[in-house]
C-alpha positions as CSV (number, residue, x, y, z in Angstrom):
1,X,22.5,143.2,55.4
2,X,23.4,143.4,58.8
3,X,25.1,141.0,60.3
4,X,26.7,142.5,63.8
5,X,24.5,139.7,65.5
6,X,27.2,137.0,64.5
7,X,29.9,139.4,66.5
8,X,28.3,138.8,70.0
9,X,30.2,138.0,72.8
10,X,30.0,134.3,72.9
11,X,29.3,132.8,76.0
12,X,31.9,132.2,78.7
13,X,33.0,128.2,78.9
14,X,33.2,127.3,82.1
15,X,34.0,123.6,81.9
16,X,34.7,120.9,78.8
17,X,34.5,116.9,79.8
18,X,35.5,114.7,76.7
19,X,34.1,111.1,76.2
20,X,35.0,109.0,73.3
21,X,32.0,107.4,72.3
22,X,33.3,105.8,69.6
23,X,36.4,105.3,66.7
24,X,35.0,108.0,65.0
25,X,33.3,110.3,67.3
26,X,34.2,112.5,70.7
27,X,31.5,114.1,72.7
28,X,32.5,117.0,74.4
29,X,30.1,118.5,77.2
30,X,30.4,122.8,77.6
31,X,29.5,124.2,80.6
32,X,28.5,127.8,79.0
33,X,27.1,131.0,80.8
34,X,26.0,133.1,78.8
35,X,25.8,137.2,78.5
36,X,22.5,137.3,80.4
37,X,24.0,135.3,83.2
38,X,22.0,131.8,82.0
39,X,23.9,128.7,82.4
40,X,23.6,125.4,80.3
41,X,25.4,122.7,79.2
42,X,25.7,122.2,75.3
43,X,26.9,118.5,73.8
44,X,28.7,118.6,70.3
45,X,30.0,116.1,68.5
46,X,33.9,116.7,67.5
47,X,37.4,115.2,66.1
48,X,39.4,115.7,63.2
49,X,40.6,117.6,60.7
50,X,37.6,118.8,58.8
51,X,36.5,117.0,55.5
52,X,36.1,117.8,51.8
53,X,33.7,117.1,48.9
54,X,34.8,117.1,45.6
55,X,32.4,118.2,42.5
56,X,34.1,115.4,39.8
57,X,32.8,117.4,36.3
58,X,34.5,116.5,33.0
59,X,33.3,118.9,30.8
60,X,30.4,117.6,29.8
61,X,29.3,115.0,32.9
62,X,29.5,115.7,36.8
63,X,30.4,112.2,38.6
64,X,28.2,111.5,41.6
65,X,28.8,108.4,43.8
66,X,25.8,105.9,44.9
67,X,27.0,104.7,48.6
68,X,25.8,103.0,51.2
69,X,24.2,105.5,53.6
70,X,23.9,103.4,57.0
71,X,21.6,106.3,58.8
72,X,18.9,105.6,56.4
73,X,19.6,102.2,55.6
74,X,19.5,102.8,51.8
75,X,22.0,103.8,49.0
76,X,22.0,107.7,48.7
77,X,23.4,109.1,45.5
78,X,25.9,111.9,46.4
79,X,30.0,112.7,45.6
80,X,33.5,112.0,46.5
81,X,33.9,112.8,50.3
82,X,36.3,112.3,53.4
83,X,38.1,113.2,56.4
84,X,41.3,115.7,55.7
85,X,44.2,113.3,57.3
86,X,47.0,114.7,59.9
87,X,49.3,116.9,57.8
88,X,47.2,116.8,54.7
89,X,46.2,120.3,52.9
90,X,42.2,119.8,51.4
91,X,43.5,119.6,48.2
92,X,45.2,116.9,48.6
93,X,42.9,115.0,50.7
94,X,40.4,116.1,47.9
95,X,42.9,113.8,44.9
96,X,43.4,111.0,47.7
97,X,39.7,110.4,47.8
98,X,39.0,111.0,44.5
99,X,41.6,108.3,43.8
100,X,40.7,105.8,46.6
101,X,36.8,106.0,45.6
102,X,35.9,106.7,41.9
103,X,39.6,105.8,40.7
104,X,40.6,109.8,39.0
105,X,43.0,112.4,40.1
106,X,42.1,116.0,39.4
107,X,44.5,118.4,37.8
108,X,42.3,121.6,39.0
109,X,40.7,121.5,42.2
110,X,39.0,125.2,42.3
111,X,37.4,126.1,45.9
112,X,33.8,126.2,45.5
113,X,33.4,127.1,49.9
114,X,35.8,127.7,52.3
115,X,34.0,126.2,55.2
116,X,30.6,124.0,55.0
117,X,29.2,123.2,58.2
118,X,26.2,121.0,59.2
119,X,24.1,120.7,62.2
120,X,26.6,123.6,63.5
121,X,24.5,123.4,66.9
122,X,25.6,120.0,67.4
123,X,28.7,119.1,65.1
124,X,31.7,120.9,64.8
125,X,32.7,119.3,61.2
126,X,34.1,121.6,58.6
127,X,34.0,120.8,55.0
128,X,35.9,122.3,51.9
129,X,34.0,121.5,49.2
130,X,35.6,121.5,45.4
131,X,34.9,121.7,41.6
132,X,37.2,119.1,40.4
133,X,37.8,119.6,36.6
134,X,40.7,118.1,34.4
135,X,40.1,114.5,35.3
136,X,42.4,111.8,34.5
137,X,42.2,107.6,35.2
138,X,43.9,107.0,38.4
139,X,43.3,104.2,40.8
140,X,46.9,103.9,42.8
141,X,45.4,104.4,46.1
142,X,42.5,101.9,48.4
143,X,40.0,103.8,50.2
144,X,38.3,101.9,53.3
145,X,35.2,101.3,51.8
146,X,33.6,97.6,51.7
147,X,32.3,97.4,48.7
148,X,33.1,99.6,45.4
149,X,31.1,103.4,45.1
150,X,29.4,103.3,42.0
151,X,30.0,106.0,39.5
152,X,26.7,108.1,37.9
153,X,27.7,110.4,35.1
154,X,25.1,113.2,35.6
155,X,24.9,115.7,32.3
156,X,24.5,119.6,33.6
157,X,20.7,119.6,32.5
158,X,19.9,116.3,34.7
159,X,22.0,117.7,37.5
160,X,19.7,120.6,37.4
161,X,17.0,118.6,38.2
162,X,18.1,117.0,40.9
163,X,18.7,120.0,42.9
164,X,15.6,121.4,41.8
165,X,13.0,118.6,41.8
166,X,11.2,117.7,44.8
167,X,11.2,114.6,44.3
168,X,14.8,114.0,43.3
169,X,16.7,111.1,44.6
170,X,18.9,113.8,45.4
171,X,18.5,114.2,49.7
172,X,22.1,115.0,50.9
173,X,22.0,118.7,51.7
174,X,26.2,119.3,51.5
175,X,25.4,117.1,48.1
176,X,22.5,119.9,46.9
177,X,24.5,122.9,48.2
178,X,28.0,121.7,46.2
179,X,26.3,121.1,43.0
180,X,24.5,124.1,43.0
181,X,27.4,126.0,43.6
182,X,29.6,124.0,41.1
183,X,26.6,125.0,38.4
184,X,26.6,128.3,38.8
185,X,30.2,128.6,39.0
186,X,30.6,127.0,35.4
187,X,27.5,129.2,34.5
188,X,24.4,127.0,34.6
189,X,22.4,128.9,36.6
């Protein structure tokens, strides 16, 4: 495979204007010029510290999370994510919300991916996304959700089917992408 094309000289930044849009959100305008001499300006979405997602599995269930999903106005079944806080290593900020939303602390959080991105064109969010084994009851920490994330205990054989069903109930692509590395890492696939 080659991949030299992703060692291109990235285009020059002329110019970056910030506007908070909102208590969550910064859009930053680029003025770019690229290597052939075109000029545009790009908008991304930024802030932050990057994110995690943890892969809750127990040995014999993986914990996925039904949430409120306000972009589509429906619950979406998913897992444990959230925003890495000022100071925090992923790790940790993978037990903290695993504690504020589904009430267990991990005793192994094993990496499953470095860096996850989404809508990379448009976003600059970067998730660490975990297999979270050795589980034990903990609820010492609030999260900031209004209303409590309901736990789905999903065996290995039905979580195999909702990556690979087209018509799971499974839509959330970071969602597909962990599992699917969490299976094959504890040999499902």
């Amino acid at each position: 495979m080659d991949l030299s094309a992703l060692r291109a000289q990235t285009p020059n930044i002329s110019d970056i204007r910030r506007k908070k849009v909102s208590n969550f959100f910064t859009v930053e305008e680029l003025d770019l010029e690229f290597t052939n001499h075109e000029k545009r300006t790009y908008e991304r979405l930024c802030g932050g510290n990057g994110a995690i997602l943890a892969v809750p599995f127990d040995g014999k269930f993986f914990y996925m999370t039904s949430e409120y999903a306000c972009g589509f106005e429906r619950y979406e079944l998913g897992f444990v994510k959230g925003k890495i806080d000022k100071g925090e290593s992923p790790v940790q900020a993978c037990n903290r919300e695993l504690q504020e939303e589904i009430g267990y602390f991990a005793g192994e959080c094993s990496l499953l991916k470095e860096e996850m991105t989404v809508a990379p064109g448009m976003l600059s969010l970067r998730m660490h996304c975990f297999l979270c084994t050795d589980l034990v009851p903990r609820k010492i920490l609030t999260g900031d959700e209004p209303e409590p994330i309901k736990l789905i205990k999903v065996s290995p054989d039905e979580a195999l089917d909702l990556v690979f069903n087209e018509q799971s109930p499974l839509t959330e692509a970071r969602a597909i992408a962990c599992l699917t590395l969490a299976l094959r890492r504890l040999s499902y696939l």
